[in-house]
N, C-alpha and C positions, 0 to 999 in steps of 0.2 A: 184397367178396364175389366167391367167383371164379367165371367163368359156365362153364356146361357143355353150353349150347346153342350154336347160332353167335349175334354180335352181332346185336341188335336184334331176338329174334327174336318180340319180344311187346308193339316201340316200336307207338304209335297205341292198343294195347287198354288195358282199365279192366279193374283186379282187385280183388275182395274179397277182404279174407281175416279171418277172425275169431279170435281169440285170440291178437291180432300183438306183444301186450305182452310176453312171452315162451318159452321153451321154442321149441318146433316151429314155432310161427304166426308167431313173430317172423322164424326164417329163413326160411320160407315166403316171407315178405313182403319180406326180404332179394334171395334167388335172383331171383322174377320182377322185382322194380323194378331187379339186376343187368341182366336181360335186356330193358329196354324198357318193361317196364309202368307205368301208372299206379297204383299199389297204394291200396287204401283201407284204411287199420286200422283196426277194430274191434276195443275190450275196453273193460271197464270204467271204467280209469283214465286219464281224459285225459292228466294229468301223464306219465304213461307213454311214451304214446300221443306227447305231442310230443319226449320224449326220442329213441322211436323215429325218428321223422321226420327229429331232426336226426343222425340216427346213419349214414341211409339216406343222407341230403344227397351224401358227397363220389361218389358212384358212381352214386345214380338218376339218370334222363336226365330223367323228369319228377319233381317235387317230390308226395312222398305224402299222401293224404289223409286228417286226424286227424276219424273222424266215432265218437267214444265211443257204448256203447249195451249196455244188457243185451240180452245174445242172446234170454233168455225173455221179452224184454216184447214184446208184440206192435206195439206203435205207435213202440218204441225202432226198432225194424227196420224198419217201414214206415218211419219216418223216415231213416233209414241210406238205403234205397235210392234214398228222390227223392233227397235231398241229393247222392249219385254221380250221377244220374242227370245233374239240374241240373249238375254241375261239368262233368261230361265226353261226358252224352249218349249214354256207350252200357256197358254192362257185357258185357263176353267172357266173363269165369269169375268163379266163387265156390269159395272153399277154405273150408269147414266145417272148421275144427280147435277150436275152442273148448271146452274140459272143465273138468270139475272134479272129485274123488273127496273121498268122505265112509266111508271103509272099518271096515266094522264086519259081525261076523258076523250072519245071519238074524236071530236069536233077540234080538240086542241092536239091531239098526238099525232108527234111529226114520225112522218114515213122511216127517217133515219132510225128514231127510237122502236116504231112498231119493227124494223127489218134487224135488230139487232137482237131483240127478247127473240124475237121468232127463229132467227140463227140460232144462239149460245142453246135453246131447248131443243130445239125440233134437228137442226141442221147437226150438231153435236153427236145426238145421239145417232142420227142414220150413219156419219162418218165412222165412230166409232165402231159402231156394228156392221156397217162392213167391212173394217178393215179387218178386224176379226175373224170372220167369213173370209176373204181373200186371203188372205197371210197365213191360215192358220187351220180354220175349219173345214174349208173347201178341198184345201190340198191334202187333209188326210180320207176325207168322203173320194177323193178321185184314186188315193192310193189304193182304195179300199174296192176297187173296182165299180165305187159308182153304187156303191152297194150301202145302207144305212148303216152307220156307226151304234154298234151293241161292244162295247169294248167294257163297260162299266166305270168312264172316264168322266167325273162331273164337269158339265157346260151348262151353263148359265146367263142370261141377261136379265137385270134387273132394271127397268126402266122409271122415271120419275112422272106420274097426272100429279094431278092434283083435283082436290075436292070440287074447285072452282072450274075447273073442266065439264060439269054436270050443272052448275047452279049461275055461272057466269061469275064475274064480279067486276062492280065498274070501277071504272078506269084503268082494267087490263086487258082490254081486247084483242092482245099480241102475245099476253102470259096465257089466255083463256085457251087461244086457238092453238094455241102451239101443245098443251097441255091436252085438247083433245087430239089431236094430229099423233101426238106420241102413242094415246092408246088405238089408234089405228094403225098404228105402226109395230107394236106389240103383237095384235092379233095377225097381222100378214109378215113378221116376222117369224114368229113360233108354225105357221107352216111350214115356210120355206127353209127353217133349219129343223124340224124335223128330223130330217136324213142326219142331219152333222148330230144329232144327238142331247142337242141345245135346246132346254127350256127356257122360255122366255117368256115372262112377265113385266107386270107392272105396279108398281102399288103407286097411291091416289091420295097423300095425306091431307089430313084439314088443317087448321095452323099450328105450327110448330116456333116454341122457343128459338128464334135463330136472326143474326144479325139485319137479314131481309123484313124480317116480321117488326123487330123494333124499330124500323123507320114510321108504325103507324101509331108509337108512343105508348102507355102504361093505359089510356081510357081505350084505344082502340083494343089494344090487347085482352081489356076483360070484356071487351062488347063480343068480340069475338069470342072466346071463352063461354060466354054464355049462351051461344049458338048449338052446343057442342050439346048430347045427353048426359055428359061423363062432367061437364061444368069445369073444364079446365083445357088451358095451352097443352099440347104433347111438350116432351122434352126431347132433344137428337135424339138421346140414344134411346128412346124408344121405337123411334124409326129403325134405329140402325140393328137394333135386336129383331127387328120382325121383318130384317133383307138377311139375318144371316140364318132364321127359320127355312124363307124362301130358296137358297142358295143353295140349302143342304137336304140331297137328294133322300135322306133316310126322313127326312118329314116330308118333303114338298117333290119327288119324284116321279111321283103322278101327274104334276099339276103344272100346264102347262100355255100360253093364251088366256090369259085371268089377268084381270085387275084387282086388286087388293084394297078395300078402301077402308085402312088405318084412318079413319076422321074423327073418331069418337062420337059417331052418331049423328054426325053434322047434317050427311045426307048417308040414306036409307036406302040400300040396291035392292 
């Protein structure tokens, strides 16, 4: 994986990242353990999940962490985060990428499918950010007498919109809402950890190369494509290069409650 920061620039921290078994999450998880990290994968499939591990092997400097877990279950997550906690004692960031789409117009999409996109995105990410918070964040803010964390310890959330969160797109009215719900969740996030010392963002990509996208075939791919002012699909790891921008305080330290909109022009903020 080829890095795009200087060397080591994230050796020493612990990163989450969920939906690491493929698509986005996987190079997600790629870039930062390039760069030093201790990476934790998070998705479903273990088998996956240790595939990925040995996949990371020839180039991560630390050996990644296989901790499986459904993002919607509440106690899958609390459990995720002591189990990091326990290995390595401190978490820096968390990359919320984890999704799913169930696409089907209004009138046909059953409640079951809207209440599961809207979990795996939206329920996902609150669980994991606060676990975060509770386990980890919160107890060093209170150790600290309650007083705002200037220690000079990178903390991070990087959360997942999408393009489609601003422009709709039909037949995903449960990818759409959940997609903006996160970047309102982003901006009353990065208040409220503030004190813990936690930047929290979001980036907002347009369509990306990835196992979700080719369910709309090679004609939808270039329709989409040509939505774009750059006239092309992103690839993963272009995403995954502009979360480990984001991550790293010596670019992105200022910058805090933002959404990032990687779309290549699709839409225009």
């Amino acid at each position: 994986m080829e890095r795009v920061l200087r060397e080591g620039a994230f050796t020493g921290e612990t990163h989450i990242v969920t939906g690491a078994g493929q698509g986005i999450g996987n190079r997600v998880a790629a870039a930062l353990a390039a760069h030093g990290a201790c990476v934790a994968l998070v998705d479903l499939d273990e088998g996956r999940l240790r595939e990925v591990q040995s996949e990371l092997a020839g180039f991560a400097a630390t050996e990644p962490l296989v901790v499986p877990a459904n993002v919607t279950d509440e106690e899958d997550v609390k459990g995720v985060v002591a189990a990091v906690l326990e290995a390595t004692g401190c978490i820096n960031g968390v990359v919320n990428v984890a999704g799913i789409t169930r696409d089907a117009r209004i009138a046909k999409k059953s409640y079951d499918d809207f209440k599961a996109v809207v979990a795996v995105h939206l329920h996902g990410t609150f669980l994991f950010t606060r676990e975060a918070a509770a386990q980890h964040w919160h107890p060093l803010f209170k150790a600290n007498g309650n007083q705002p964390l200037d220690d000079g310890v990178n903390r991070y959330i990087v959360n997942f919109s999408s393009v489609s969160a601003r422009d709709g797109n039909i037949g995903q009215v449960d990818y759409t809402a959940a997609k903006g719900a996160i970047e309102a969740v982003t901006r009353t996030t990065a208040r409220e950890f503030a004190g813990y010392g936690v930047r929290v963002n979001a980036i907002a990509p347009g369509p990306v190369r990835t196992p979700m996208l080719a369910a709309i075939g090679d004609e939808g791919m270039a329709a989409m494509a040509r939505t774009t002012l750059v006239g092309r699909i992103a690839e993963p790891e272009e995403m995954a290069n502009t979360i480990c921008a984001i991550a790293d305080p010596k670019l992105f330290g200022y910058t805090t409650g933002q959404i990032f909109h990687a779309n290549g022009g699709m839409y225009r903020a």
